[in-house]
BALOBA-1460 file (C-alpha; in Angstrom, 3 decimals):
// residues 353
<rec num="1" residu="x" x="108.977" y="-9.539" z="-88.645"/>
<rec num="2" residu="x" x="109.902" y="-11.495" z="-92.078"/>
<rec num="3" residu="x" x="112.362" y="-10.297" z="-94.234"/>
<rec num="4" residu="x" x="109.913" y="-10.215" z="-97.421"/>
<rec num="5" residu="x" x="109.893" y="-8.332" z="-100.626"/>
<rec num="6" residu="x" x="107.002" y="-5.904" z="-99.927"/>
<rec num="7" residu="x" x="109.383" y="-5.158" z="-96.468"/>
<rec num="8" residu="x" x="112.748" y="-4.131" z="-98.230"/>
<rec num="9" residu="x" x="110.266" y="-2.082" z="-100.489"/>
<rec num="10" residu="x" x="109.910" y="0.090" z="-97.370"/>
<rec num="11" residu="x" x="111.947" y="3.230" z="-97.533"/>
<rec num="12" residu="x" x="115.468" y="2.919" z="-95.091"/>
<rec num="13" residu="x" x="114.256" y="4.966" z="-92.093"/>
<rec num="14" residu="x" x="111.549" y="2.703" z="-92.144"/>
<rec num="15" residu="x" x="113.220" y="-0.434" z="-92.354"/>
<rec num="16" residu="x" x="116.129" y="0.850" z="-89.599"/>
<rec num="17" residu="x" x="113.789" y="2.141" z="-87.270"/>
<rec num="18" residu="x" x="110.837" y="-0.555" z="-87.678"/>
<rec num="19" residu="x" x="112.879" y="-3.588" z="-86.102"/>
<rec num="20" residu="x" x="113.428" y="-5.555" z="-83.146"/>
<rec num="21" residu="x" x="117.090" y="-4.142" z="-83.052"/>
<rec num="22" residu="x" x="115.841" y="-0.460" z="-83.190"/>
<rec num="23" residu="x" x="113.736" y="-1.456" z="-80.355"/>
<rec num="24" residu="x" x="116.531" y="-3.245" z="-77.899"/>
<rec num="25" residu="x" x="118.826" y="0.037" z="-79.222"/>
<rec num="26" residu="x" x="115.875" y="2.227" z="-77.871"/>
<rec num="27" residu="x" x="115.398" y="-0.049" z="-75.014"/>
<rec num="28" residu="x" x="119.465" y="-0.251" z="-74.074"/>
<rec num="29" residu="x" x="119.341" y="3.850" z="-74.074"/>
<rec num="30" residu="x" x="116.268" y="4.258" z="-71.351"/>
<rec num="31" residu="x" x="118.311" y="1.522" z="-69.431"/>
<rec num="32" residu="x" x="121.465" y="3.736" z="-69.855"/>
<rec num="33" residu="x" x="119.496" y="6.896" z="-68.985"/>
<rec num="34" residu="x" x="117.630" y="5.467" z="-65.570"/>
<rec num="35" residu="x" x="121.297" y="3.794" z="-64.460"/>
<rec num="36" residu="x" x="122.939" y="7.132" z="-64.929"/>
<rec num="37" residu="x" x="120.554" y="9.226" z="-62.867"/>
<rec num="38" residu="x" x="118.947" y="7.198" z="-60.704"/>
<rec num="39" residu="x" x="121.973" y="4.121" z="-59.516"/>
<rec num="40" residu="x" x="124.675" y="5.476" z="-57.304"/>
<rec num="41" residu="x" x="128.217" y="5.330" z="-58.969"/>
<rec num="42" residu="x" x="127.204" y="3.953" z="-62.031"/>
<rec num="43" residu="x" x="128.572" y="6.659" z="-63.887"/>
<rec num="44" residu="x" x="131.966" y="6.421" z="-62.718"/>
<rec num="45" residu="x" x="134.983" y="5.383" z="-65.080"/>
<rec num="46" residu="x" x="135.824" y="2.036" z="-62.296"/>
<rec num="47" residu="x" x="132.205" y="0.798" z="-62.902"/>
<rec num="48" residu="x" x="132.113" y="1.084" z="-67.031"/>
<rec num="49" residu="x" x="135.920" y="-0.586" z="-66.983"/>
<rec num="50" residu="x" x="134.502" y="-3.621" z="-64.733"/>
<rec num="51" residu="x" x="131.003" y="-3.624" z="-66.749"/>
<rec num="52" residu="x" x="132.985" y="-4.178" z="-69.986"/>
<rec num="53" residu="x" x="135.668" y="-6.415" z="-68.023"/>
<rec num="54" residu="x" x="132.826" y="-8.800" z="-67.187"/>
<rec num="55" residu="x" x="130.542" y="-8.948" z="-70.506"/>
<rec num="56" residu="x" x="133.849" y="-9.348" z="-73.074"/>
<rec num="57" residu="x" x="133.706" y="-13.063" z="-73.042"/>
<rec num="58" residu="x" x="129.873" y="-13.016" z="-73.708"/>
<rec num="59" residu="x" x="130.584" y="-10.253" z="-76.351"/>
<rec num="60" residu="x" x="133.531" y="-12.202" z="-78.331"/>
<rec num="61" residu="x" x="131.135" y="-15.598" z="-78.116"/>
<rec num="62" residu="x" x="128.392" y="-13.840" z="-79.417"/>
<rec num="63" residu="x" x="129.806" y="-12.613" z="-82.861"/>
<rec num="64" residu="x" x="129.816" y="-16.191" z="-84.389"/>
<rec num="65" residu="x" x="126.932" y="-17.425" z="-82.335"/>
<rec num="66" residu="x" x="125.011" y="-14.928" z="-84.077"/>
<rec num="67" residu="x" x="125.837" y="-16.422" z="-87.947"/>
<rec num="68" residu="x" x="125.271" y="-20.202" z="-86.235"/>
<rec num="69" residu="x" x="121.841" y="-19.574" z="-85.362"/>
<rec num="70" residu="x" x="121.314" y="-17.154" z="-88.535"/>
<rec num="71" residu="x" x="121.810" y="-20.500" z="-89.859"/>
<rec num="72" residu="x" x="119.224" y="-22.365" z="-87.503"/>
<rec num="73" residu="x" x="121.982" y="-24.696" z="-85.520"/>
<rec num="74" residu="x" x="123.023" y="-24.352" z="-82.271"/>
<rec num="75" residu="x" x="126.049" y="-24.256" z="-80.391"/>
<rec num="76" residu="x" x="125.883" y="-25.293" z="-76.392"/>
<rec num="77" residu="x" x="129.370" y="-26.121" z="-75.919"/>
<rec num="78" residu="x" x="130.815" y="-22.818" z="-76.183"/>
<rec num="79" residu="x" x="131.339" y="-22.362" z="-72.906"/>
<rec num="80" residu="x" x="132.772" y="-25.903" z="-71.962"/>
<rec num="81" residu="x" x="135.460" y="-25.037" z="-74.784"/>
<rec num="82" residu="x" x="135.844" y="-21.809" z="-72.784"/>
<rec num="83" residu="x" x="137.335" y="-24.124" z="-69.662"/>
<rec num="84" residu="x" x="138.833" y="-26.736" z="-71.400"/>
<rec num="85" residu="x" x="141.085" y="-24.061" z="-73.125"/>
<rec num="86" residu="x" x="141.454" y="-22.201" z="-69.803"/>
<rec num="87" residu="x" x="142.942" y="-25.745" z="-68.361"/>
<rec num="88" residu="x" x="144.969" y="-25.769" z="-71.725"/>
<rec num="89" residu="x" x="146.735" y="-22.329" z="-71.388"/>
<rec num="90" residu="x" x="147.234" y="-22.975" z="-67.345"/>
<rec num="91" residu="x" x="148.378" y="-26.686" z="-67.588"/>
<rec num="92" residu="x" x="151.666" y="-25.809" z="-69.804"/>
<rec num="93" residu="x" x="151.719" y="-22.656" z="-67.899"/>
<rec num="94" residu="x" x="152.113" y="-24.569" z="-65.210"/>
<rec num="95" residu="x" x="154.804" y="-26.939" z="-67.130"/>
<rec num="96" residu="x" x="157.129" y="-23.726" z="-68.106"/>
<rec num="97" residu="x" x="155.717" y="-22.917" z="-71.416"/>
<rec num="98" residu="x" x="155.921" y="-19.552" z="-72.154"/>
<rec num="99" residu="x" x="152.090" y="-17.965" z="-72.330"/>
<rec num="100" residu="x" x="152.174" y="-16.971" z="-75.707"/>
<rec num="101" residu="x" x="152.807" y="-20.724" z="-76.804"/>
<rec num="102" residu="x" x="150.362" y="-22.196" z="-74.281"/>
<rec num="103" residu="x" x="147.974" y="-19.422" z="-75.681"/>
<rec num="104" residu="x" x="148.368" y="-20.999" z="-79.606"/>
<rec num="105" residu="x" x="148.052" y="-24.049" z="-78.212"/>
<rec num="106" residu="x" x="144.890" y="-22.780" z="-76.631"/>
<rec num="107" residu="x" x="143.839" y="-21.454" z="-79.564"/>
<rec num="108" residu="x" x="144.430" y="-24.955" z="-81.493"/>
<rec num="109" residu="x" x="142.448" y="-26.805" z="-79.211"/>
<rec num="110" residu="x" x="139.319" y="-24.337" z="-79.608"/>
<rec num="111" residu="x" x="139.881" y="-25.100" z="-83.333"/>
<rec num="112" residu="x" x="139.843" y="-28.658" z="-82.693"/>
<rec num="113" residu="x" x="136.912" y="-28.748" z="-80.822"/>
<rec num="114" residu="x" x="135.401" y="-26.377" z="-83.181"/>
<rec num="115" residu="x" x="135.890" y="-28.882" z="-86.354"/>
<rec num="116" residu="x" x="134.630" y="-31.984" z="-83.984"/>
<rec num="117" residu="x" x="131.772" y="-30.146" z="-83.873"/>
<rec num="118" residu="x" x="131.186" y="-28.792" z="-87.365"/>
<rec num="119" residu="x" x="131.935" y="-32.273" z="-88.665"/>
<rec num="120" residu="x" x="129.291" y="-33.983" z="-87.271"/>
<rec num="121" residu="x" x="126.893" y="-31.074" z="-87.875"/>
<rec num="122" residu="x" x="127.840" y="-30.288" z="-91.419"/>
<rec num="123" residu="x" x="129.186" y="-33.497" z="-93.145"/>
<rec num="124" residu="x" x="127.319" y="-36.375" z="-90.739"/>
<rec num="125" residu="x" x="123.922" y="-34.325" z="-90.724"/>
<rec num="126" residu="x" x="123.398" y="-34.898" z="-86.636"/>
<rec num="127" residu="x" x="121.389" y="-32.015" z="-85.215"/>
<rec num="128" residu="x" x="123.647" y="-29.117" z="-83.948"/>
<rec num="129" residu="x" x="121.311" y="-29.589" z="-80.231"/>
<rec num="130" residu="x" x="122.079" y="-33.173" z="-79.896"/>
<rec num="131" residu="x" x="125.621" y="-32.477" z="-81.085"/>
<rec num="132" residu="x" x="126.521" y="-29.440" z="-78.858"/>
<rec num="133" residu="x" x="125.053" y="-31.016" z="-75.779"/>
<rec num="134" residu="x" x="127.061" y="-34.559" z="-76.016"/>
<rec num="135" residu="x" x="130.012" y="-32.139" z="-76.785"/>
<rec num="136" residu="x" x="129.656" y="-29.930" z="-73.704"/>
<rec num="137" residu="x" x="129.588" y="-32.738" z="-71.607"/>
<rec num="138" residu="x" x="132.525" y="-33.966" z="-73.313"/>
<rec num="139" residu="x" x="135.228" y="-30.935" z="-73.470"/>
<rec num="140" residu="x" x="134.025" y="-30.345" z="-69.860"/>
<rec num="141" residu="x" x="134.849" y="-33.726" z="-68.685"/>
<rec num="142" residu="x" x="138.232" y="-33.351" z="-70.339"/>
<rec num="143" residu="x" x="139.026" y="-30.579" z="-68.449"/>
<rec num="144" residu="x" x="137.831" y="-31.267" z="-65.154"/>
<rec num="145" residu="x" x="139.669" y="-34.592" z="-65.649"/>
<rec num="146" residu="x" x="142.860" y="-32.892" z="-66.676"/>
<rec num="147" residu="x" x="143.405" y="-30.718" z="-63.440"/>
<rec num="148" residu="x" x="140.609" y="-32.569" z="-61.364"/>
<rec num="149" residu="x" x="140.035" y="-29.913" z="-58.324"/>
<rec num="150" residu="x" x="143.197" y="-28.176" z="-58.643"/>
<rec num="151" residu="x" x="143.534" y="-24.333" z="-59.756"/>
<rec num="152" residu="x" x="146.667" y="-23.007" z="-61.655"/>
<rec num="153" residu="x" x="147.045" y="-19.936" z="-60.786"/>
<rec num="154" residu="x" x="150.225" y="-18.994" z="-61.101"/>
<rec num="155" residu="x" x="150.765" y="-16.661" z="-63.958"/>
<rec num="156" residu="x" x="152.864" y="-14.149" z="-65.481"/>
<rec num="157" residu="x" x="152.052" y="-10.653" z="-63.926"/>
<rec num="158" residu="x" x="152.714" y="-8.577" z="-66.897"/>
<rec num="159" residu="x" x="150.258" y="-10.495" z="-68.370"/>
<rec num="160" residu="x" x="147.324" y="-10.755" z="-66.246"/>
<rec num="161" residu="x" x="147.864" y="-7.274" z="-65.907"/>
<rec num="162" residu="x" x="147.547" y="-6.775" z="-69.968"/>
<rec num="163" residu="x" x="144.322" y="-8.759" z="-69.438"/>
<rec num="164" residu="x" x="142.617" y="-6.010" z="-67.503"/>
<rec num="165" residu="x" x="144.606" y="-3.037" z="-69.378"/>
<rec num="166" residu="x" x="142.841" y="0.052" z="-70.346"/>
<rec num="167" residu="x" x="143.503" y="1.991" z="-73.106"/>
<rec num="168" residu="x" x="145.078" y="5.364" z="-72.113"/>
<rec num="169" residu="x" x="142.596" y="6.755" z="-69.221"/>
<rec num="170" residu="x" x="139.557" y="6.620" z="-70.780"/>
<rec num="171" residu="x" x="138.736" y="3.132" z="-68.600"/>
<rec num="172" residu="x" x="138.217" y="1.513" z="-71.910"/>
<rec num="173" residu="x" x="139.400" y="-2.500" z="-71.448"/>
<rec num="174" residu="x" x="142.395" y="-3.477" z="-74.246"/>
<rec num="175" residu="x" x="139.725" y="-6.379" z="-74.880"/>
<rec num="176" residu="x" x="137.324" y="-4.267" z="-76.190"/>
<rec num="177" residu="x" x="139.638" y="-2.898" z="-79.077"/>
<rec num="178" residu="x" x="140.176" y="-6.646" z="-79.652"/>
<rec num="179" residu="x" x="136.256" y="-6.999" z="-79.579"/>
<rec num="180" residu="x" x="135.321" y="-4.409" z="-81.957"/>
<rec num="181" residu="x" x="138.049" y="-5.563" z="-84.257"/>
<rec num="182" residu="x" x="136.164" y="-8.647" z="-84.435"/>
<rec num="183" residu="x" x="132.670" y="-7.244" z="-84.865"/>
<rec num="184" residu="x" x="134.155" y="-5.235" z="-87.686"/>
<rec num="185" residu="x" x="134.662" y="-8.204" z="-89.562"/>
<rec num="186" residu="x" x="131.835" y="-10.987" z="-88.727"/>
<rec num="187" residu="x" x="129.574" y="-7.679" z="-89.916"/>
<rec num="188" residu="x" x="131.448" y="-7.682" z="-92.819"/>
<rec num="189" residu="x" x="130.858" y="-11.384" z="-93.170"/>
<rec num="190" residu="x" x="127.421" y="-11.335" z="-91.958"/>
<rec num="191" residu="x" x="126.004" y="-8.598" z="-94.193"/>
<rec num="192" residu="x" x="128.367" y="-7.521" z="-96.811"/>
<rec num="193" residu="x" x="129.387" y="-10.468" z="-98.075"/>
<rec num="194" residu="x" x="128.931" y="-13.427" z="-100.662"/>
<rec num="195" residu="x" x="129.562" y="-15.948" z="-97.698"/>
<rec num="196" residu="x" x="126.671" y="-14.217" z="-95.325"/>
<rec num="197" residu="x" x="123.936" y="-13.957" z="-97.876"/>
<rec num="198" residu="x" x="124.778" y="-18.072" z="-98.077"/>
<rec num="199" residu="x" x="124.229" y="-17.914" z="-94.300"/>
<rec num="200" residu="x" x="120.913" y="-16.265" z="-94.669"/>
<rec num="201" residu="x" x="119.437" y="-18.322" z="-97.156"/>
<rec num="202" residu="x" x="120.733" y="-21.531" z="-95.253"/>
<rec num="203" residu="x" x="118.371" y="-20.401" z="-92.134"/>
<rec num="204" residu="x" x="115.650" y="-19.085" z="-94.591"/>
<rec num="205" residu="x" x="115.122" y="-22.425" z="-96.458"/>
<rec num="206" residu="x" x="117.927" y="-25.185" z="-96.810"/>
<rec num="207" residu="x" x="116.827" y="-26.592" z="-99.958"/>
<rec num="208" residu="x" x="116.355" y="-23.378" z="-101.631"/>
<rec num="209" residu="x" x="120.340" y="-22.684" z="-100.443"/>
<rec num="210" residu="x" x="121.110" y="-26.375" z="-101.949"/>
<rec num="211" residu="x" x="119.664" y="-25.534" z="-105.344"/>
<rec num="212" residu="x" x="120.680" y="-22.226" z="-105.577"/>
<rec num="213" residu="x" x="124.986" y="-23.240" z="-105.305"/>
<rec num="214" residu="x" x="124.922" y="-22.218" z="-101.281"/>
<rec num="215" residu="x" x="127.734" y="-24.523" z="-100.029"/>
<rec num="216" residu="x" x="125.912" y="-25.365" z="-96.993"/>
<rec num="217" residu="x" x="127.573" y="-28.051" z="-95.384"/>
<rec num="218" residu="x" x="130.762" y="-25.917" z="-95.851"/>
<rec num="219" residu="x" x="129.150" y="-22.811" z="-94.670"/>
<rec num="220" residu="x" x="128.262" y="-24.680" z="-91.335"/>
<rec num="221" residu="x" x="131.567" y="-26.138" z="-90.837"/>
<rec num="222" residu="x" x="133.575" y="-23.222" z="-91.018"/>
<rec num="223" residu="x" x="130.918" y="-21.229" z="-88.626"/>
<rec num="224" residu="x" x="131.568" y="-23.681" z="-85.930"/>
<rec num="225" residu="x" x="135.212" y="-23.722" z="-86.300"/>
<rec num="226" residu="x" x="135.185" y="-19.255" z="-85.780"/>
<rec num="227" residu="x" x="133.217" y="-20.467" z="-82.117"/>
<rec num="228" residu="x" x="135.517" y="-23.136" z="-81.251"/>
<rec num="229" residu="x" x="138.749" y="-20.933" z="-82.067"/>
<rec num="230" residu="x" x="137.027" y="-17.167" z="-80.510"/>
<rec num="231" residu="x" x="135.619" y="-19.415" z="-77.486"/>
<rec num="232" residu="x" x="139.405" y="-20.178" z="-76.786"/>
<rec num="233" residu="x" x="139.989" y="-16.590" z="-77.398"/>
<rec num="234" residu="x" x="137.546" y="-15.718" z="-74.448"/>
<rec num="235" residu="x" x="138.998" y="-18.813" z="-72.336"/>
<rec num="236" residu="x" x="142.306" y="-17.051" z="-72.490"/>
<rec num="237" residu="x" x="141.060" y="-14.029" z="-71.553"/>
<rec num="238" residu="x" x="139.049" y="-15.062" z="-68.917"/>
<rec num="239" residu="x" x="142.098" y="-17.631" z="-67.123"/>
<rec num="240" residu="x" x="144.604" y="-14.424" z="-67.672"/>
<rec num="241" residu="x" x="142.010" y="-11.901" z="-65.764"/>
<rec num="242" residu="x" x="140.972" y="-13.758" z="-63.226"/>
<rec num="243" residu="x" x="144.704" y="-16.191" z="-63.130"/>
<rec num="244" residu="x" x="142.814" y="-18.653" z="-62.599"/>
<rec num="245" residu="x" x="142.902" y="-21.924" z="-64.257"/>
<rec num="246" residu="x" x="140.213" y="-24.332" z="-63.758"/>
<rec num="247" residu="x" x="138.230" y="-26.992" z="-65.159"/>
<rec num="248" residu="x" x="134.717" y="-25.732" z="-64.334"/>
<rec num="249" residu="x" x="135.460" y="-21.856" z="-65.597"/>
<rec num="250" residu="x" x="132.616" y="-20.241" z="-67.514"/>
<rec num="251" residu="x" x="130.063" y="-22.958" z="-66.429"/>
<rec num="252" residu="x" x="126.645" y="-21.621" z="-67.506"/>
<rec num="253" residu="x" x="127.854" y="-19.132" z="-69.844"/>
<rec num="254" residu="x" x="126.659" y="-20.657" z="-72.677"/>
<rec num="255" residu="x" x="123.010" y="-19.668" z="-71.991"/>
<rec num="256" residu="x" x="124.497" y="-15.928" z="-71.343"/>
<rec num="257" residu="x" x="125.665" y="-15.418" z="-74.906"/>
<rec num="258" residu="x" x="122.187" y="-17.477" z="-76.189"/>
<rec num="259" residu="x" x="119.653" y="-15.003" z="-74.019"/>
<rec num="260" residu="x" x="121.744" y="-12.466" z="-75.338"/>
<rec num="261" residu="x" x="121.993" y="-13.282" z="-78.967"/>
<rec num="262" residu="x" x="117.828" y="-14.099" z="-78.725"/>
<rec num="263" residu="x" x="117.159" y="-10.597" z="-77.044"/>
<rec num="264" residu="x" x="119.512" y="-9.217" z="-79.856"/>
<rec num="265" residu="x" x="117.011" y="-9.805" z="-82.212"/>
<rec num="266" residu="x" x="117.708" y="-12.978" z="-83.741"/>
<rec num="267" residu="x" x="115.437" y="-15.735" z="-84.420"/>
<rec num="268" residu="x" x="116.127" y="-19.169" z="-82.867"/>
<rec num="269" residu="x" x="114.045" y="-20.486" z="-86.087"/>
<rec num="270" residu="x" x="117.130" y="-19.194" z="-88.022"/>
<rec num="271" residu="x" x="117.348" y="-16.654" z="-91.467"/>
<rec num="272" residu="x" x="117.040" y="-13.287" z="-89.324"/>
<rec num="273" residu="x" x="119.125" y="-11.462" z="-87.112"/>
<rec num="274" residu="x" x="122.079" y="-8.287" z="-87.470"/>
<rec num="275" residu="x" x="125.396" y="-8.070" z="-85.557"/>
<rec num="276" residu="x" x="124.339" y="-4.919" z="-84.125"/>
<rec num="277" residu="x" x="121.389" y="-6.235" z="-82.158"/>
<rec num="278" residu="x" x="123.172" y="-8.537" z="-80.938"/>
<rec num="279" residu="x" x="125.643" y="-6.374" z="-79.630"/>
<rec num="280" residu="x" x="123.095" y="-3.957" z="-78.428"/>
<rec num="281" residu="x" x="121.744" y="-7.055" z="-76.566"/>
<rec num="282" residu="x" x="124.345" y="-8.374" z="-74.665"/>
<rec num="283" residu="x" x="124.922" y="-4.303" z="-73.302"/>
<rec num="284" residu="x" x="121.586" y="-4.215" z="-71.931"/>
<rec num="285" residu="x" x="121.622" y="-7.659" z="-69.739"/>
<rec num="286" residu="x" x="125.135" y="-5.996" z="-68.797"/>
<rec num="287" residu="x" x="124.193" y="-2.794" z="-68.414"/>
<rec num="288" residu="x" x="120.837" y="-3.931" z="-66.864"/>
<rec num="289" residu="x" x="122.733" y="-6.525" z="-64.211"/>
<rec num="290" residu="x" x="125.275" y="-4.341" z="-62.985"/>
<rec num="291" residu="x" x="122.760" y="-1.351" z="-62.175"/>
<rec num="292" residu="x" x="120.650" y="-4.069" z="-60.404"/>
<rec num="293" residu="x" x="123.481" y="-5.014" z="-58.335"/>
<rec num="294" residu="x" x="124.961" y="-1.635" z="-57.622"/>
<rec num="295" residu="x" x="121.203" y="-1.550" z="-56.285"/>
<rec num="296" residu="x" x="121.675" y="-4.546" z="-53.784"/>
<rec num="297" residu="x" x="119.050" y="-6.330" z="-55.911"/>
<rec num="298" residu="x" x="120.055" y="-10.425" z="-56.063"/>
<rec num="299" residu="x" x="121.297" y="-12.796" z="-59.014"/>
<rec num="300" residu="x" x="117.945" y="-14.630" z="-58.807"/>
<rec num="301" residu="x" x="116.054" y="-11.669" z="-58.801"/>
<rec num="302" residu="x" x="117.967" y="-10.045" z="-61.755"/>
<rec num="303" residu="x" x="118.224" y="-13.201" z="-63.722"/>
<rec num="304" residu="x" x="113.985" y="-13.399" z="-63.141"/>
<rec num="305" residu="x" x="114.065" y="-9.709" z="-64.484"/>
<rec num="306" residu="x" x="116.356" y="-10.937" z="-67.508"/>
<rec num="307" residu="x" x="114.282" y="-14.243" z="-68.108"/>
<rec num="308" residu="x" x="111.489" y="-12.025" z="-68.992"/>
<rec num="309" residu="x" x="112.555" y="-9.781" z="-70.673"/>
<rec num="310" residu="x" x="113.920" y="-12.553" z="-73.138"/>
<rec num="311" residu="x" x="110.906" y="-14.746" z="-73.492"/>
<rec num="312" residu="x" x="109.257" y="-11.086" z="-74.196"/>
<rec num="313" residu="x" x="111.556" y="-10.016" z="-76.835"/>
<rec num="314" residu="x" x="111.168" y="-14.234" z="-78.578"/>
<rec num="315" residu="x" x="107.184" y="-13.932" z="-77.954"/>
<rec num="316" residu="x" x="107.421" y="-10.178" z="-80.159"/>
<rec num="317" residu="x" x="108.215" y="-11.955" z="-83.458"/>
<rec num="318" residu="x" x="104.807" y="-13.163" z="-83.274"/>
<rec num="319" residu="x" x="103.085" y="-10.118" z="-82.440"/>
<rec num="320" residu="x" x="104.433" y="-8.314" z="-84.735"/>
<rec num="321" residu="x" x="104.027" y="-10.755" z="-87.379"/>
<rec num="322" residu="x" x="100.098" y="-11.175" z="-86.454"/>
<rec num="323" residu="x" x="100.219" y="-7.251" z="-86.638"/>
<rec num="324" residu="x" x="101.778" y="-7.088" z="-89.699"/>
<rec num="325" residu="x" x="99.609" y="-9.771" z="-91.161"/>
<rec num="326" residu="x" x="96.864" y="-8.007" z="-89.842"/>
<rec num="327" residu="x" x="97.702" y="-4.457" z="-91.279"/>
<rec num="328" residu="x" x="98.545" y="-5.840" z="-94.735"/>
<rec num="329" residu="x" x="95.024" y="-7.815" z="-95.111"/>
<rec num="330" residu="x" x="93.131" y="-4.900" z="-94.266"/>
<rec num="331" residu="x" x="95.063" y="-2.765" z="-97.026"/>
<rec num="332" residu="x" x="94.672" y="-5.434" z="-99.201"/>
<rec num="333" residu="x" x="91.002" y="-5.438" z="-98.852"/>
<rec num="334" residu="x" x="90.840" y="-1.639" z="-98.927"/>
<rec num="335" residu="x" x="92.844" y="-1.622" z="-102.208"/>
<rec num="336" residu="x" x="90.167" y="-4.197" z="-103.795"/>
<rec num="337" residu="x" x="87.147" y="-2.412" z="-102.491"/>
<rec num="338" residu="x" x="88.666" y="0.774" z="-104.042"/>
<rec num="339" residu="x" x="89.950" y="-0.425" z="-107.303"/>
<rec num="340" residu="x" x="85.836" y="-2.086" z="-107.968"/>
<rec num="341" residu="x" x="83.091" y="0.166" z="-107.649"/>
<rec num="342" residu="x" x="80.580" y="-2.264" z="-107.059"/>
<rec num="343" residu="x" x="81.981" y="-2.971" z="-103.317"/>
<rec num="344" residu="x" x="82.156" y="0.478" z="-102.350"/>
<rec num="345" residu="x" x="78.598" y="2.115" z="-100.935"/>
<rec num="346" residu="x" x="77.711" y="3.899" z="-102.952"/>
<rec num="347" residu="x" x="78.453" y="0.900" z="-106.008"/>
<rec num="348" residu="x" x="75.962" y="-1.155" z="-104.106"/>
<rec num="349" residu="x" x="73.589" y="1.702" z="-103.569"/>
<rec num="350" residu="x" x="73.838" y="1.979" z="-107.222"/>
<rec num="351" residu="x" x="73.485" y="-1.959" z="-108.141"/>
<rec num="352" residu="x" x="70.011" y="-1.534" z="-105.594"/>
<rec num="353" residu="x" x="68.731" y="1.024" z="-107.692"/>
């Protein structure tokens, strides 16, 4: 559904409840509901800790993915600068750096590969598909090159261990806190702020941003350098809860955190889309998977389950578009008919006569 002016003439309730995130909200809770009473141990404190354990890397990726496509670009090496800062943090592990410097380092090579990308997007005008692609192939081949088939697994315990912390007993992972801290702020960015109306109008109509003072190659740029340095955030996590170092981790995530900012309700055509959809979809395809499994139902089967429901939620924009298109026709030809006499009955009955 557009974002027009008649729409945000809608009262709220309207507006909250009458959107693709109120529906994968509404969806997420019947999910939440079946799991709970229906999947065996579900419920339990151990399977919400390892549900959260395994969806925080998709969750942290997803936040600036979100703005990027809000935007209409892309970004498919996400998860390539996932294991290339993975073999970062394990290779001067492995060297005696201490893991808080190998993690800045980490964290500087995300940036790095963050700005190669946002470069060429922003400032050289290459497509972010063409760009993202050439780049995936390239921070992966850096990494598998670096450590070739070995694993580095040797790592601090007391800090693996902080990787898969809880907070207190309530079976709450310390990542989430970082997560949320995050999501407080890119929905700050996103929809309370100068910089995320910019991003909006950038995905709505580029020229329009151009004209109207939108700093749009800027905007880009600096959206692609919060994936490259949160991506490293995730590779860290992910090398420091499974210690594991390797050059292949997080292959394939990438199209995770896109299925799941897509079902989230945001448009791959750009200018739509909220944070909390998002979030709300990357729960459900978590929540949705691990009930599946704790079912004995397979990947393939589950990711055919998932596959549909995504091209579903991306084919609803344009049902409820031709719906709404419909709808507002017919009252505008109900308003016209009413407002001149001589198309109503009994004006024609009356122009007879």
């Amino acid at each position: 559904m557009s974002r027009t002016y008649p729409f945000h003439a809608q009262p709220l309730w309207r507006r909250l409840l009458v959107s693709r995130e109120a529906a994968v909200i509404a969806l997420l809770v019947l999910v939440l509901v079946w799991a709970i009473n229906f999947v065996s141990f579900f419920a339990t404190q151990l399977t919400m800790t390892f549900l959260f354990l395994d969806i925080a890397p998709i969750l942290l990726i997803a936040l600036p993915m979100t703005l990027i496509i809000v935007t209409g670009e892309i970004d498919l090496s996400v998860a390539s600068v996932v294991g290339l800062s993975s073999v970062t943090l394990g290779t001067l592990v492995d060297h005696g750096t201490s893991v808080p410097v190998a993690a800045i380092a980490a964290l500087v090579v995300g940036l790095a590969c963050g700005a190669l990308n946002g470069f060429l997007v922003a400032y050289v005008g290459l497509p972010s598909l063409a760009v993202t692609i050439g780049t995936l192939a390239l921070f992966r081949g850096i990494a598998v090159g670096v450590l070739g088939t070995k694993a580095v697994t040797d790592f601090p315990n007391r800090w693996s261990d902080l990787a898969r912390q809880t907070v207190g007993g309530t079976g709450i992972p310390l990542i989430v806190v970082v997560f949320a801290v995050l999501a407080v702020v890119f929905t700050w960015l996103l929809h309370f702020s100068s910089f995320g109306r910019g991003v909006y109008d950038i995905g709505l109509n580029i020229e329009a941003a151009h004209f109207t003072g939108v700093p749009v190659a800027r905007s880009k740029f600096v959206l692609f350098l919060f994936s490259g340095v949160v991506s490293a955030l995730a590779g860290i996590y992910f090398t420091l809860r499974f210690t594991s170092s390797r050059g292949d981790n997080a292959t394939g995530l990438e199209l995770q955190v896109i299925a799941a900012v897509l079902l989230g309700g945001v448009s791959i055509f750009g200018g739509r889309g909220k944070v909390i959809g998002v979030i709300a979809g990357v729960l459900l395809i978590g929540v949705l998977s691990s009930a599946l499994r704790l079912q004995g139902v397979t990947v393939n089967v589950i990711n055919i389950i998932i596959g549909l429901l995504l091209v579903a939620s991306v084919m609803s924009t344009s049902v409820l578009a031709w719906v709404s298109d419909a709808a507002a026709r017919r009252h505008n030809r109900d308003r016209a008919a009413s407002s001149d006499p001589q198309l109503t009955p009994a004006g024609v009955g009356n122009q007879k006569r």
